[in-house]
N, C-alpha and C positions, 0 to 999 in steps of 0.2 A: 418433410425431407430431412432426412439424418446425415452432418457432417463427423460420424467417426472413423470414416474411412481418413481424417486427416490425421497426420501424426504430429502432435505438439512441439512445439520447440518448446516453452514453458510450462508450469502450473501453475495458474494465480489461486490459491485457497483463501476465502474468506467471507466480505461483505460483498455481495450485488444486490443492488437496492435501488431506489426513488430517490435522487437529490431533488426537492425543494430549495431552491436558496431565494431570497428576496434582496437584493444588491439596491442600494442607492448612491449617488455622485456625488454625497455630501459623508463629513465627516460624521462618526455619530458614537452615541452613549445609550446605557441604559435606560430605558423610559423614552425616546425618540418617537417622535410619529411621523414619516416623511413620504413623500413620494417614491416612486421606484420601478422596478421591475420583479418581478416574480416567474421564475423558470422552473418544472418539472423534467428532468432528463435522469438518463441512467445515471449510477453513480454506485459509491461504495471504493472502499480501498481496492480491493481485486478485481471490481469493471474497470478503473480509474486506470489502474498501473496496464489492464490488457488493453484498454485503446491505443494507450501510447504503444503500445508493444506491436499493434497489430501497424502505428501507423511507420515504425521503423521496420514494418517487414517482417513481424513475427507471428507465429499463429502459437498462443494462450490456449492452454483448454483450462474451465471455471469448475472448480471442486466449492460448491457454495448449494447455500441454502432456497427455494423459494418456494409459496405460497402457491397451491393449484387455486388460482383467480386469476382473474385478470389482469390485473399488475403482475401477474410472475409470468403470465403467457405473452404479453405484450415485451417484457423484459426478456425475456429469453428470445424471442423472436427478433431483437431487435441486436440481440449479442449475436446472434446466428448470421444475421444478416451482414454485419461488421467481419466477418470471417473468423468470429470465436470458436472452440469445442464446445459445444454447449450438451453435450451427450452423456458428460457423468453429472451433471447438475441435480440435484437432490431434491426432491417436492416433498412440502408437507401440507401439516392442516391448518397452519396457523398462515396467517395474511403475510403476504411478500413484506418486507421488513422498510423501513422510511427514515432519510435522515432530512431534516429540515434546519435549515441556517440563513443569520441573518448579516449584512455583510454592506460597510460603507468605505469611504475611501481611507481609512485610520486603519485596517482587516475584517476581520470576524468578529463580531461582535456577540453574540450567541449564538450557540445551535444544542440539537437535541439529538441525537442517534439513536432510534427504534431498531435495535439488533435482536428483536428477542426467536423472530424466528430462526435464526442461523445459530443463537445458544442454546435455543431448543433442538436441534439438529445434532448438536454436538458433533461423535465421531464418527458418524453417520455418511457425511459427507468425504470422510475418508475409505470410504467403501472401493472407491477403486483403485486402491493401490495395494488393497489386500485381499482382493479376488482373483485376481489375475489382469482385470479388465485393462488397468497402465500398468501394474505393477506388483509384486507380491510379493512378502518378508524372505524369501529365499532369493528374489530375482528384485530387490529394491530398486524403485527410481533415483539414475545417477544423472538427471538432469539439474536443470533449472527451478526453483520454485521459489514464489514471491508470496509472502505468509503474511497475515495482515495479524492485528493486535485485539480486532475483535471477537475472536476465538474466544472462550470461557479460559480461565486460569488453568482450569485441571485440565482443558484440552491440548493446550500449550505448553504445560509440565509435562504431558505425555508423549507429542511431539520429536520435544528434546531429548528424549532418549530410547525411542522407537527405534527397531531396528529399520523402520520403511520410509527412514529419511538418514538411515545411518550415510548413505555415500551420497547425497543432495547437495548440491548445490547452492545452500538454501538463503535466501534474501528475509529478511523481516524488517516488519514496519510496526511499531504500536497502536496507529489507526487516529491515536488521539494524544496529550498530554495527559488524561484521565486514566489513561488504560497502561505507560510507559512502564509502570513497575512490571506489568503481566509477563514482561518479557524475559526477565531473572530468570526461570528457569532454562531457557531456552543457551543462555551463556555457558551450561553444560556441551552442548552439540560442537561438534569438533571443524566443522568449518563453515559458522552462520555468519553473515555479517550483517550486521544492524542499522536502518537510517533512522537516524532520531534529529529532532532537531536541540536545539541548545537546552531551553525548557524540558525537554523528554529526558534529553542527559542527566540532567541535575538533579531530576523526580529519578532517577533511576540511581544515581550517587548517592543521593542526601547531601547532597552541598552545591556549592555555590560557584561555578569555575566560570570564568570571565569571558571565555571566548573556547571559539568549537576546539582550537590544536589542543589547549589544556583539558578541555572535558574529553575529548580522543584521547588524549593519553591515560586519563582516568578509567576511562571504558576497559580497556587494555589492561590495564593495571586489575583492575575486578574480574578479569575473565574472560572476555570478551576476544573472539578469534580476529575478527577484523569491524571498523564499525565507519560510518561515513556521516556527517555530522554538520546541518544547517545552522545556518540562524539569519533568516530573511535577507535583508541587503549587506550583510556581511561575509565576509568570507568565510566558506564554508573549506571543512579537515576530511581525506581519508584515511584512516589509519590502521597498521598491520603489526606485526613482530617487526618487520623488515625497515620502514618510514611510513612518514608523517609525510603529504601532502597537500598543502591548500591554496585554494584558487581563490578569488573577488569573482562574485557575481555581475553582471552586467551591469550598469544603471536604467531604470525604466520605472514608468510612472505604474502605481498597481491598480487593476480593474478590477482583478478576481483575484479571492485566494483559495477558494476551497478548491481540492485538487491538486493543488501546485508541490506540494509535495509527494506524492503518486506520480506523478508526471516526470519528477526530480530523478524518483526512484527506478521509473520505469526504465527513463533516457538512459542512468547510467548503469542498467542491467545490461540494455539491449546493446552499449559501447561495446562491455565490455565481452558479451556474446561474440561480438564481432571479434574481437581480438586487438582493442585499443587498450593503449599503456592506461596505467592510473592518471598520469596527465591528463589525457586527452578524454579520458571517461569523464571526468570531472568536470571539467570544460565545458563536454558535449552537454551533461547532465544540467547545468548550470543555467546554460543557454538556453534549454528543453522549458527549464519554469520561469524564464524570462519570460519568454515569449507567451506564455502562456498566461502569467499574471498581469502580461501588459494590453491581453486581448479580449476585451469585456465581452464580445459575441460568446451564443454558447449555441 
């Protein structure tokens, strides 16, 4: 059954994949052997940001890579099912893509991200914004789109300065702290706003700023059209030409963390979709990875 008779509110382009995580209740390090739990569920920056999305009320259509197997038939099937677009989704030959992480009550402790099917893919999956099918270099998409980090470099550089995200709306994420430099080119693009966390910031500065308001102003200072800017149980900065913003996170004990920033991102997409001030985006967003870092079911 085909949902493209729906019309998107968003685009999420990027990762959908396999989360593997293995969580345990104890605090842990390198070399650990413990007891736990072990979860396979959907996952990926661009599943991650469309759940939330679909569950503030928004219908996601997924511009992403997957594998003709079974993990990408069972994956798609299951985005379909959730009320995603799953009808520009891009099949190849290589296996549905896996990220596996390992995660105690301290955060993450390692993980591994298997992206290679969606870097093989490349711009491929940008096929429907330049056929006509959502979208086309004369008649660009002036919606919403949430861009994750693990894109290749050159597809990210190209991106930034395509005419078929010239009038976007466009959200990016880096995906990872490994991947935060990839985003440099992208601070050409004339209104992208960026969520990095502190760490992401810093890898993307080269220096060392103490807290998100000072790394926000940095951001801004380098280029950057607007950017919104974590750091775990601390308060988190959004920042513009116009002001600086920042909120205190909830206090809550943490279950989970992978995800929690997608979820962050997602929240204060869909705020500000609605039409909430910067205030209250921040807020809503804040509250969105509380709850969700304090709630170990998955």
């Amino acid at each position: 059954m085909t949902n493209q008779t729906k019309t998107p509110d968003i685009l999420c382009i990027g990762s959908v994949l396999w989360d593997v995580i293995g969580r345990a209740q104890v605090r842990m390090k390198a070399g650990y052997d413990v007891p736990g739990r072990i979860t396979k569920l959907p996952g990926g920056v661009a599943m991650n940001i469309a759940m939330t999305l679909r569950a503030q009320g928004l219908t996601p259509a997924l511009l992403t890579a997957l594998g003709k197997d079974k993990d990408g038939d069972v994956l798609i099937s299951a985005a379909r099912d959730m009320g995603m677009v799953t009808d520009h989704v891009w099949r190849g030959d290589r296996p549905t893509d896996i990220y596996m992480a390992v995660e105690g009550t301290n955060g993450l402790i390692a993980a591994i991200a298997d992206a290679h099917g969606l870097e093989a893919a490349g711009s491929a999956i940008l096929q429907p914004l330049e056929d006509g099918t959502l979208a086309s270099a004369d008649v660009p998409w002036s919606g919403a789109v949430a861009l994750d980090g693990n894109l290749t470099s050159a597809l990210l550089s190209t991106i930034a300065s395509s005419p078929l995200f010239a009038n976007a709306d466009l959200r990016v994420a880096p995906a990872s702290p490994g991947k935060a430099e990839r985003l440099k080119p992208l601070f050409r693009h004339p209104s992208a706003t960026f969520y990095v966390n502190l760490i992401e910031a810093n890898l993307i500065l080269g220096g060392m700023h103490e807290n998100t308001e000072r790394a926000a102003e940095a951001l801004l200072a380098r280029g950057a059209f607007r950017v919104v800017v974590t750091d775990g149980a601390n308060p988190a900065s959004m920042a513009d030409a116009t002001r600086i913003v920042t909120k205190a996170p909830p206090p809550v004990s943490v279950r989970r963390v992978t995800g929690a920033g997608d979820t962050f991102m997602a929240a204060h997409i869909a705020s500000e979709l609605r039409g909430d001030s910067a205030e209250i985006a921040l807020d809503r967003a804040l509250d969105a990875a509380a709850i969700y870092i304090s709630n170990g079911e998955t």
